[in-house]
N, C-alpha and C positions, 0 to 999 in steps of 0.2 A: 712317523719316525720320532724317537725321541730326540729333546730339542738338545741336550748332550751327543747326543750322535750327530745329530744334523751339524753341532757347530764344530766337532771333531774334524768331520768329513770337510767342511767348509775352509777350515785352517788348515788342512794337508795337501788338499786339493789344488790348492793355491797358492803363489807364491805370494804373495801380499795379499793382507785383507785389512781393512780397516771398519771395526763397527762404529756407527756414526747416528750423529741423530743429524734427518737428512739424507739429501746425498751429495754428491761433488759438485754438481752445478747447483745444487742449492741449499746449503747447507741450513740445517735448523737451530744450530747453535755455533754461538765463536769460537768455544773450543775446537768442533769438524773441521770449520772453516778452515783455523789456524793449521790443523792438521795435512787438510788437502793442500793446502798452500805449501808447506814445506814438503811433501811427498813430490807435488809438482817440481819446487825448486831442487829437488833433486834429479832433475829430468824421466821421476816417475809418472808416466801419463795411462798406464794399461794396470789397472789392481781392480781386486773385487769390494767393493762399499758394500756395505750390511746394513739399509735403515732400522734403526732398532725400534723406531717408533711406530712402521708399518706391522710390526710383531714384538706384540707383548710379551710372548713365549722367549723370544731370542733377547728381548731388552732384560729382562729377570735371568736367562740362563745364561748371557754371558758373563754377568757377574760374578755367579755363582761359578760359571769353567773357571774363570782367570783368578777367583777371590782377589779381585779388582771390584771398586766400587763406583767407580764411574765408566763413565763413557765419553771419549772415543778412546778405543782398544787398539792399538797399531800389533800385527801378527805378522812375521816374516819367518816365509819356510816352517812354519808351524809353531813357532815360538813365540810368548808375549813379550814384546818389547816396551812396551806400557803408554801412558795417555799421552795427553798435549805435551804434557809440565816436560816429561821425558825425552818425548821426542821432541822436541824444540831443546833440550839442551842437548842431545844425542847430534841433532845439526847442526850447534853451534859449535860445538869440540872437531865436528868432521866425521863421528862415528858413525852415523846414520849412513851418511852416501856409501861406507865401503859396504856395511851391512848389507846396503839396497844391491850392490852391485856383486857381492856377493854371490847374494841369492840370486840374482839373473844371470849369473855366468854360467 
């Protein structure tokens, strides 16, 4: 499958994804970490993580889906909501949680 399809499929499929380097119980870097943190503090505990470091295919084609240059990738209901820096202010404003709640309604 190509790795454009693969991450299509991945962010449709799903209501929440997050690509991370890592995973939620062990994050590989502070940015994930920070991420999973606040996904958590919003009483999100069921999303799909994407190690981008277990695939090098996925860590190079997610940047190139999002023309985003980093990683972690936060995806709700199929849309990029964008990295740490974002979502961490997207929580602090309150935006995030209705976003998250949103999508699981």
């Amino acid at each position: 499958m190509n790795v454009q399809v693969k991450i299509q499929t991945q962010v449709t499929d799903n209501a929440v994804v997050l690509y991370m380097k890592g995973t939620p119980q062990f994050p590989q870097c502070g940015f994930s970490g920070a991420t999973v943190q606040i996904l958590k503090a919003c009483s999100l505990q069921d999303f799909m993580a994407v190690d981008v470091l277990a695939d090098p295919d996925i860590r190079d084609g997610i940047k190139t889906y999002s023309n985003w240059p980093t990683v972690p990738q936060l995806y709700i209901k199929g849309e990029f909501v964008g990295g740490a820096d974002i979502v961490r202010e997207m929580y602090q404003q309150g935006e995030l949680q209705k976003l998250i709640d949103s999508a699981l309604a």
